[in-house]
C-alpha positions as CSV (number, residue, x, y, z in Angstrom):
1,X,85.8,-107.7,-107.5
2,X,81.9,-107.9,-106.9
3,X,81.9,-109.9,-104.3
4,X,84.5,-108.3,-101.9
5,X,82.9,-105.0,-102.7
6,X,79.5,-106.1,-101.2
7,X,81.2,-107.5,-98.4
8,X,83.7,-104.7,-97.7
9,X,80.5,-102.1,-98.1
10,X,78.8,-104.5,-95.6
11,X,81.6,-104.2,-93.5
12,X,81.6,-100.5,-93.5
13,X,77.7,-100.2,-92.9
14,X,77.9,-99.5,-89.2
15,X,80.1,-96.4,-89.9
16,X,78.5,-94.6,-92.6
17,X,75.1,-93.1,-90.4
18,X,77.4,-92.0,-87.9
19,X,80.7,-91.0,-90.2
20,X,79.6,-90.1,-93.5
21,X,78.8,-86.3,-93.5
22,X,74.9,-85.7,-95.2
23,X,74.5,-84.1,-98.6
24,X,74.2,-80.3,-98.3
25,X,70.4,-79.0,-97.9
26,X,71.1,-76.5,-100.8
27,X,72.2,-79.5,-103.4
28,X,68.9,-81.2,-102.4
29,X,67.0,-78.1,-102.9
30,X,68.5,-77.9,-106.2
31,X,67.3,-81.2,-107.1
32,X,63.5,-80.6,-106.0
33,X,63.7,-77.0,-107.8
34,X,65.2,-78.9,-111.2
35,X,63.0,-81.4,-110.9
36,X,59.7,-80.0,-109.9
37,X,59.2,-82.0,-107.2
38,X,56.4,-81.7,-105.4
39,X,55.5,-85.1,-102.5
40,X,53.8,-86.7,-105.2
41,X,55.1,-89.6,-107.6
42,X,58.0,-92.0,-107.1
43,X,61.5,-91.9,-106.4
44,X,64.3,-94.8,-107.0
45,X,67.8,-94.5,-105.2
46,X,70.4,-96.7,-106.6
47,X,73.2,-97.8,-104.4
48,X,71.2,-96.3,-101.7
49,X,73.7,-97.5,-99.0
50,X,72.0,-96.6,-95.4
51,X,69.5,-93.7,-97.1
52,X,71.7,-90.5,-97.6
53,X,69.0,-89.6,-100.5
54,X,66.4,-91.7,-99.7
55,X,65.4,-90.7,-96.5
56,X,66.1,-86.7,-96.2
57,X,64.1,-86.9,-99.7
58,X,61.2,-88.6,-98.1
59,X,58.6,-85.9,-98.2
60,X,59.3,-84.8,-101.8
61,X,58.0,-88.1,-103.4
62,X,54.4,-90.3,-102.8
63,X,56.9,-93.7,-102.6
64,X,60.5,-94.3,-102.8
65,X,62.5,-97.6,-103.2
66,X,66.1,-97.7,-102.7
67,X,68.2,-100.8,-103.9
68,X,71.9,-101.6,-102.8
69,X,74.0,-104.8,-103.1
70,X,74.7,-104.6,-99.2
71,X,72.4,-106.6,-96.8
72,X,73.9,-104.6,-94.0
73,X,73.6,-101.4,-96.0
74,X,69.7,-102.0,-96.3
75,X,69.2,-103.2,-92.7
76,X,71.2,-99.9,-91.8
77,X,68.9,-98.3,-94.0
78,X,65.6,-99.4,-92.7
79,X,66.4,-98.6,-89.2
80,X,67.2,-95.4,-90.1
81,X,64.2,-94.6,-91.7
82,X,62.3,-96.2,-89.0
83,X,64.1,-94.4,-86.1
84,X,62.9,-90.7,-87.9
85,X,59.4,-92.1,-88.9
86,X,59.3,-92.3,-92.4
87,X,56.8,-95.0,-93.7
88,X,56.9,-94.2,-97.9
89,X,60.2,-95.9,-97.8
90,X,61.1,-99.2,-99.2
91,X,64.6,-100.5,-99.3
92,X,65.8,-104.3,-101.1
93,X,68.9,-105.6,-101.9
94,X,69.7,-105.4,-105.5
95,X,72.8,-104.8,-107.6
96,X,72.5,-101.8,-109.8
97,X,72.9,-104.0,-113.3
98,X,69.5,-105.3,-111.8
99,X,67.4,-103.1,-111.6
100,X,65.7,-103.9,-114.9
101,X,63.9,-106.7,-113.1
102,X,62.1,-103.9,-111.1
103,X,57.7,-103.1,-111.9
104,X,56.7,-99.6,-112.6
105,X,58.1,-96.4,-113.8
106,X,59.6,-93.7,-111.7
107,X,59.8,-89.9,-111.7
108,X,63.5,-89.7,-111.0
109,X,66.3,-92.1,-110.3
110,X,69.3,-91.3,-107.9
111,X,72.7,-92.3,-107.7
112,X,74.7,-91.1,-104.6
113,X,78.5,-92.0,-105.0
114,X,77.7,-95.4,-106.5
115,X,77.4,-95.6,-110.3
116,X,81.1,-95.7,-110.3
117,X,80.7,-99.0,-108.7
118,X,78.4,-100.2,-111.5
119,X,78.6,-101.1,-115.1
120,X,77.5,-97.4,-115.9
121,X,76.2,-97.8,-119.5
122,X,74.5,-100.9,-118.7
123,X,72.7,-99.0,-115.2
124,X,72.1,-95.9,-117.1
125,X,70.7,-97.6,-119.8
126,X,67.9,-99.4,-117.2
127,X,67.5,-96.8,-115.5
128,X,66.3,-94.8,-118.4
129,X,64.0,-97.6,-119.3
130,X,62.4,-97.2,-116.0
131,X,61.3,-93.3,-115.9
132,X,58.2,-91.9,-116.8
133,X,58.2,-89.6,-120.2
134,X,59.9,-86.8,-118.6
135,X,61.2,-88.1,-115.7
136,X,65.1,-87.5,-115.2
137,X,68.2,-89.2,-113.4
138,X,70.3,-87.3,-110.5
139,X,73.6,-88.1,-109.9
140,X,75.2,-87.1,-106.6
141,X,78.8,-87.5,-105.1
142,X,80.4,-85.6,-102.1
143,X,84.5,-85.7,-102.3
144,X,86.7,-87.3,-99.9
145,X,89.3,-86.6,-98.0
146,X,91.7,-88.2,-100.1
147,X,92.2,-85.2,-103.2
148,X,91.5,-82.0,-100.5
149,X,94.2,-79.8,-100.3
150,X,94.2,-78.8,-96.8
151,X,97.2,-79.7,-94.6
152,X,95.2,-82.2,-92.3
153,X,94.0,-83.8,-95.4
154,X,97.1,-84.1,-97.1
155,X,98.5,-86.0,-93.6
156,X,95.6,-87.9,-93.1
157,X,96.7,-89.2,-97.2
158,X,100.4,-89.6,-96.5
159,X,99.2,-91.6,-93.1
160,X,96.8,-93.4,-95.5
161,X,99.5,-94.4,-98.6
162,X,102.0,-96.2,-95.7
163,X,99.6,-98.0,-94.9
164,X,97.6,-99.1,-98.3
165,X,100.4,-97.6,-101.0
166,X,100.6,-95.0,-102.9
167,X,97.9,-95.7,-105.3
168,X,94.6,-94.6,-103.7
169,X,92.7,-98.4,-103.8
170,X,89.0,-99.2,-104.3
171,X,88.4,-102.7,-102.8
172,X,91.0,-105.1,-103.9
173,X,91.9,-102.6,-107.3
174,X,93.1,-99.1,-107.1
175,X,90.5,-96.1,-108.3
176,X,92.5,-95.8,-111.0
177,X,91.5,-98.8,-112.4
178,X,88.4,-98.7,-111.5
179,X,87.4,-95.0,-113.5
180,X,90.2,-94.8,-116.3
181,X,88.4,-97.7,-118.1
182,X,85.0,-96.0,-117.6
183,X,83.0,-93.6,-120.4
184,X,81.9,-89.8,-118.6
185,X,79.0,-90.2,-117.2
186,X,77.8,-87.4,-119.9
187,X,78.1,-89.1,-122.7
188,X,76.5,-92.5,-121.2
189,X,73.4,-90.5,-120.2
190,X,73.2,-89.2,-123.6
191,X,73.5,-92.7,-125.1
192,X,70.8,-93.7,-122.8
193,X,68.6,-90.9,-124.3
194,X,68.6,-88.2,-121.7
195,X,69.7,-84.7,-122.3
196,X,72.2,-83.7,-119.7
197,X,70.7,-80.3,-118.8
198,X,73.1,-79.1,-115.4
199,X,76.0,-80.0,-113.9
200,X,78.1,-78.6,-111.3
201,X,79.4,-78.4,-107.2
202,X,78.1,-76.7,-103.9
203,X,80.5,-76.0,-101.8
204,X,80.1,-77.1,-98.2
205,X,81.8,-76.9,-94.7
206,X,82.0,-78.8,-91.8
207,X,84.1,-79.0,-88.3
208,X,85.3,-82.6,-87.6
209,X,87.4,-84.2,-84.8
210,X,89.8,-87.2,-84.8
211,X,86.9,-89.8,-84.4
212,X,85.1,-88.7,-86.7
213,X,88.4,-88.5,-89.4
214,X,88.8,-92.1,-88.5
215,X,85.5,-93.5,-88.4
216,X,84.9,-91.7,-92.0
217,X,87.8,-93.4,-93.8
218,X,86.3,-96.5,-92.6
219,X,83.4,-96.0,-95.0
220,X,85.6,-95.7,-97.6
221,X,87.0,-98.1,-100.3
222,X,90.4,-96.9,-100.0
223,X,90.8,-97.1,-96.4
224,X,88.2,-99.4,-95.5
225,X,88.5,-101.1,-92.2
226,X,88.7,-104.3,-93.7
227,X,91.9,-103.8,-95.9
228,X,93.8,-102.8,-92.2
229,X,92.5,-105.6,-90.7
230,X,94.6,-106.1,-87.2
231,X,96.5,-103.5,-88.4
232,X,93.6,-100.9,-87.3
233,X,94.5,-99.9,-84.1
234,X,98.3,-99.1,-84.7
235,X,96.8,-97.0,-88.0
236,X,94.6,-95.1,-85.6
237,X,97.5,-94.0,-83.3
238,X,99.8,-93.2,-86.2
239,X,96.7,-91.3,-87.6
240,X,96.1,-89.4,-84.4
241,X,99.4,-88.1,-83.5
242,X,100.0,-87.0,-87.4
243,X,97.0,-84.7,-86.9
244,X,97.5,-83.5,-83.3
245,X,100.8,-82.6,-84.6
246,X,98.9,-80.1,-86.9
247,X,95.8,-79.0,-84.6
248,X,96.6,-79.9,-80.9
249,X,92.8,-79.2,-80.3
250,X,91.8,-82.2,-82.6
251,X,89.5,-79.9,-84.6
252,X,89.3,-79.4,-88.4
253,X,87.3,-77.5,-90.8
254,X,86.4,-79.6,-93.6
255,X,85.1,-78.2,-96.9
256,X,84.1,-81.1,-99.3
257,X,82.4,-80.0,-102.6
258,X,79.2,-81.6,-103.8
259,X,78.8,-82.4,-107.1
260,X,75.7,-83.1,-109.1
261,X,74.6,-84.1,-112.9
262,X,71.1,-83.8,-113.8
263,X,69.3,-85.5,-117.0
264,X,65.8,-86.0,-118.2
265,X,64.3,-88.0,-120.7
């Protein structure tokens, strides 16, 4: 499945500055307090897609690199970074199993929504080999839609399942697959010799519209644009009406948590 996940990530590049909602202020607080960051040594962002970490992070380390496997995702990426003005940025494509080919040690490594993607003790396990005595791994995730228990987000789903099934997918497999066969990520950070040392969510809330709904399940795995195919515009209508049936102004309050585990060495 490698390969049509770094295509269908490249495919959903040009949504994901514009449709994927930013990690909450407060959770990256959190991570500079934990930390002790302070715009000095060096940061490494794994599966950095277009920069969610990487470039709202940018003044809390002297250097950053983020890797992803998606050329699109890192072209996104630069721009971005180059649009607000940040220069201590580098970006290069790389799958997270390589990143032990990478020179130098770092003061933290970050995973937003990706180690799932990965072989996670295999990652973890370079990852650890790549921090400075004391330096720590972050990982980060923000839920989707799919799993809220709103009533817009429980139609958006049902609109979702007729379309891909019932089985929420990931690519060409089905997230079930994809996480059932995987260890917690606890216990493969303590194999990699980090103490896990806090773990939990921050709640956050946002107003969306119908665009936005739609353009933000097209950065995801399980209702990536790819998968609909010519089938995209009809989805979109059938999506539409389902929701103005529930809010006839088109606006929703979204409240997706975000979670975080934080280990040092």
């Amino acid at each position: 499945m490698t390969g049509f996940s770094e295509h269908m990530f490249s495919a959903a590049a040009g949504y994901y500055t514009g449709y994927r909602k930013p990690y909450p202020e407060k959770l990256f607080d959190l991570v500079r307090s934990s930390f002790n960051l302070d715009g000095s040594g060096d940061l490494l962002d794994v599966g950095c897609g277009t920069g969610q970490i990487a470039v709202p992070m940018s003044e809390d380390f002297a250097s950053i690199l983020g890797v992803d496997i998606s050329t699109e995702m890192i072209a996104s990426a630069r721009n971005h970074a180059l649009a607000v003005g940040i220069s201590n940025v580098e970006f290069s494509v790389m799958p997270g199993e390589e990143i032990g080919s990478i020179s130098g040690l770092y003061d933290l490594v970050t995973f937003g929504s990706s180690l799932h993607w990965m072989d996670i003790s295999q990652t973890l396990e370079l990852a650890a080999g790549l921090l400075r005595s004391g330096g720590g791994i972050a990982l980060l995730d923000m839920r989707s839609i799919w799993g809220g228990s709103t009533d817009w987000e429980q139609a958006v789903v049902q609109v979702v399942q007729k379309w891909m099934g019932t089985e929420r997918k990931a690519g060409l497999s089905t997230f079930q697959a994809l996480t059932n066969p995987k260890i917690r990520y606890e216990d493969a950070l303590e194999t990699a010799g980090l103490d896990v040392f806090d773990s939990g969510s921050i709640e956050t809330s946002y107003m969306v519209d119908i665009p936005f709904i739609i353009g933000h399940l097209y950065t995801t795995s399980y209702c990536n644009k790819q998968l609909l195919g010519s089938h995209a515009p009809t989805f979109e209508q059938e999506l539409a009406f389902a929701l103005e049936d529930i809010r006839p102004d088109g606006q929703f309050e979204w409240t997706p948590s975000a979670g975080y585990i934080f280990a040092r060495k």
